[in-house]
N, C-alpha and C positions, 0 to 999 in steps of 0.2 A: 564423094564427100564434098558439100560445097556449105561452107561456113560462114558468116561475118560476126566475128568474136567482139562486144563492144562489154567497155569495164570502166568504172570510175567517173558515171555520169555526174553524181555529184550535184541536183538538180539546177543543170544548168540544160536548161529546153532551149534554147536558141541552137545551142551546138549537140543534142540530141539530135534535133529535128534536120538540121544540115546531114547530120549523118546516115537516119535514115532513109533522107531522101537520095542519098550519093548512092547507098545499097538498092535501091529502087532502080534508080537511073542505070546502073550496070546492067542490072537481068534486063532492060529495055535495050538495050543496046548493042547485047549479044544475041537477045534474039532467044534467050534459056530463062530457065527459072531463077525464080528472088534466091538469095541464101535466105536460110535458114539464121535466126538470133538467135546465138550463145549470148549468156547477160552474166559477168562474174562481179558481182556485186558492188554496190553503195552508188546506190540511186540516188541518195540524200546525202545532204551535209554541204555546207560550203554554199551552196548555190542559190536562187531566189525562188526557185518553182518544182517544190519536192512534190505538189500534187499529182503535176500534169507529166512532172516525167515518171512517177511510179505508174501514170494508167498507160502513159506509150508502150515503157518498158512489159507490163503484164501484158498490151495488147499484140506487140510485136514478137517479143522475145521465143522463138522455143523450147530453149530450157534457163534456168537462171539459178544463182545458188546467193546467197546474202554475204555481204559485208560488213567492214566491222564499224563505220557509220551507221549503217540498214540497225544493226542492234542495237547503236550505242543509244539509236532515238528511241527504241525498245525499251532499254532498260535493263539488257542482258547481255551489255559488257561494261566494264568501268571503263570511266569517261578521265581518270585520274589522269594516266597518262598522255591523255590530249592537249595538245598547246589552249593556250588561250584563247586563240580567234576559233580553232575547231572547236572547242568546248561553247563559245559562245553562239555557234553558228549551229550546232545540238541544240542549245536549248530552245533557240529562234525558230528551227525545224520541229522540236517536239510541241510547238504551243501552235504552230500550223496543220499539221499532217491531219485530214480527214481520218474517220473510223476506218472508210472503204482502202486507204492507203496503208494504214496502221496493219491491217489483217492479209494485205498482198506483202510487205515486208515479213509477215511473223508466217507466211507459206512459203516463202523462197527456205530448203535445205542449206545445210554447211558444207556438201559436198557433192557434188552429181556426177555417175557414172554415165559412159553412153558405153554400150558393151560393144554396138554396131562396127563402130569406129574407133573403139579402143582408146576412148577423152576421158581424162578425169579434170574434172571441173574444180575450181574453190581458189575466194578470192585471196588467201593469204600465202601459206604453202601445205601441200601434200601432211607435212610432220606439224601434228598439232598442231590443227587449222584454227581452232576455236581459242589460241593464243595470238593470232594476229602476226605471226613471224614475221617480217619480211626477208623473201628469196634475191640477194643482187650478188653472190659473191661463190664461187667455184666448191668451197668451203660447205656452205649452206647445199648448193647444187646435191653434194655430192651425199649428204646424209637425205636429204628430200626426195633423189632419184628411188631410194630404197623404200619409200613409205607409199608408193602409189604403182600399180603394174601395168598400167596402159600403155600405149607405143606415144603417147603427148599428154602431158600435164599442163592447163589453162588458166593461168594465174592473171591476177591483176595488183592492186595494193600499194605498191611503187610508184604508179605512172608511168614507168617505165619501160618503152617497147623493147623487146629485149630475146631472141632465139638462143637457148642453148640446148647442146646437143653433145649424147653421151654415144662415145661409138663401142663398139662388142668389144674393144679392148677394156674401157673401163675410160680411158680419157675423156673428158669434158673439155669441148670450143663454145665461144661463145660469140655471139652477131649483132652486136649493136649500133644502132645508127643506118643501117642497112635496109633499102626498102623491101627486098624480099630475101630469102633464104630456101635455098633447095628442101626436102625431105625424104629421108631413106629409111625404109624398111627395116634395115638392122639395122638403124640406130633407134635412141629415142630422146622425148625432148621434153624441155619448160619451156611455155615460150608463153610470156605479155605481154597482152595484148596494147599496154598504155593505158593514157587517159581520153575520153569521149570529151568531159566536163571541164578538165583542169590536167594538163599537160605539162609536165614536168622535167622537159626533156631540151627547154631552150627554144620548141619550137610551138605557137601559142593556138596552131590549130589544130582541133578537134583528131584523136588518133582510133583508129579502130583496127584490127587485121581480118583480112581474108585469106582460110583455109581451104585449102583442098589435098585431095592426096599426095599432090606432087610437090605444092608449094605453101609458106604462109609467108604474106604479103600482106606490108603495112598500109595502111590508105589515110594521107591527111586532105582533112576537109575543112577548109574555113566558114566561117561564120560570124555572123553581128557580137565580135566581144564588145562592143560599147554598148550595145539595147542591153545584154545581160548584166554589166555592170552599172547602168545605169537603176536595172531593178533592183539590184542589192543594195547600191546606194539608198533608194527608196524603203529598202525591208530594215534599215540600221543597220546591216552586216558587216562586219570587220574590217576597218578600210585595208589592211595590208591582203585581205581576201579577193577584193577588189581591182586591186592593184596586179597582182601577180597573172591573172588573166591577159595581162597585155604579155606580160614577159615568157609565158611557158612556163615559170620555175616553181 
C-alpha cells in the first residue's frame, strides 16, 4: 500500500501544486513509484482558484469522495450553518466554477471503499457522512469506529492531522502533533489527513499524509501564502480568509 492522502484543498492551487510536486519529488528519489491520490474532499471554497484545482484534483487523484464545500457550491447542503466569510466565499465560488468543474464535483461519491486495502474513505465521519459531523473527540471516535469495518477510516473536515487508533481491547489512543504513527494489524484507525489549502493546526504550511502498510506519516510543504493571498485579495474574498493563511488557524 503506498498512499499520499491529500484533504481540504480549498482551492488554494499554490499549496496544491507544492504538494503535488513534494509527492513527485519522493517517488524520484527513492528510486519507486509515485503514490497513488486519495482526495477526501472540498476542493473549493475559501480559496481563489476553484477551477484549476478541481482539474488537478480530477487529473491526479485516484480515488476521491466530495465535501461539504464541493456540495454547498452544488446546492445540496445548506449553507445556513456557514459563517459568514465561508458563506460568502460559496457564493464567490458558485458564480466562478465552470460547467466542466460543476460536473467533476457532482461525480466525486459521499463515500469510497477500497476493499484491496481495507480504506473507507469520506470527508466528514463514517456515522452520517452526509451530515457533516465533525470526528475530534474520543466520544465521537468511539460511536464512528462502529459505522465503518475497514482496518483505517480517511477523514478530513477538521483540518486536523490527527491518528487514532482503537486496539482489540476496545480502548482508543490518540497522536496528534506527531509526524508519523506506527500501524497494527489488530488494531484499527481514523486518522486525518489535515489541511492541503488551509491548515488549521498552528502550522501555515500545506499538510497531506503518507500511507503505507506499516506507517502513516504527515508531510508539510511550504508554499507562496502571499501569491495565494494576494489572489483572493484580488477575487474580494473575506479578509479574515485571507489573513488566517499566514497563521495556520
Amino acid at each position: 500500500m503506498n498512499y499520499a492522502v491529500i484533504s481540504d484543498v480549498h482551492g488554494n492551487l499554490e499549496a496544491l501544486d507544492a504538494v503535488l510536486a513534494d509527492i513527485s519529488a519522493r517517488a524520484g528519489q527513492s528510486g519507486g513509484r509515485r503514490a497513488k491520490i486519495l482526495f477526501l474532499g472540498d476542493a473549493v471554497g475559501y480559496g481563489p482558484d476553484p477551477n484549476a484545482c478541481v482539474a488537478a484534483i480530477r487529473k491526479h487523484a485516484f480515488q476521491g469522495v466530495a465535501g461539504n464545500h464541493d456540495w454547498a457550491v452544488l446546492g445540496l447542503t445548506d449553507v445556513t450553518f456557514f459563517n459568514p466569510n465561508a458563506r460568502a466565499a460559496i457564493r464567490w465560488t458558485d458564480e466562478t466554477l465552470t460547467p466542466e468543474s460543476r460536473a467533476a464535483l457532482e461525480a466525486l461519491p459521499l463515500v469510497k471503499r477500497l476493499e484491496k486495502d481495507s480504506l473507507f474513505l469520506v470527508h466528514g465521519s463514517p456515522y452520517e457522512p452526509e451530515e457533516w459531523h465533525y470526528l475530534l473527540y474520543f466520544s465521537e471516535a468511539q460511536v464512528n469506529f462502529e459505522h465503518f469495518k475497514e482496518w483505517i477510516c480517511l477523514i478530513g473536515h477538521s483540518h486536523l492531522p490527527f491518528v487514532m487508533e482503537r486496539m482489540p481491547t476496545g480502548e482508543i489512543t490518540a497522536s496528534k502533533g506527531q509526524k508519523a504513527a506506527a500501524l497494527d494489524r489488530s488494531c484499527r484507525y481514523i486518522i486525518n489527513a489535515g489541511s492541503v489549502g488551509q491548515p488549521r493546526d498552528g502550522d501555515p504550511r500545506a499538510c497531506y499524509l503518507l500511507l503505507s502498510d506499516e506507517e502513516a506519516r504527515f508531510v508539510r510543504v511550504p508554499y507562496d501564502i502571499r501569491k495565494t493571498q494576494e489572489k483572493m485579495g484580488a477575487a474580494g474574498l473575506p479578509l479574515p480568509l485571507i489573513e488566517r493563511l499566514s497563521r495556520g488557524l
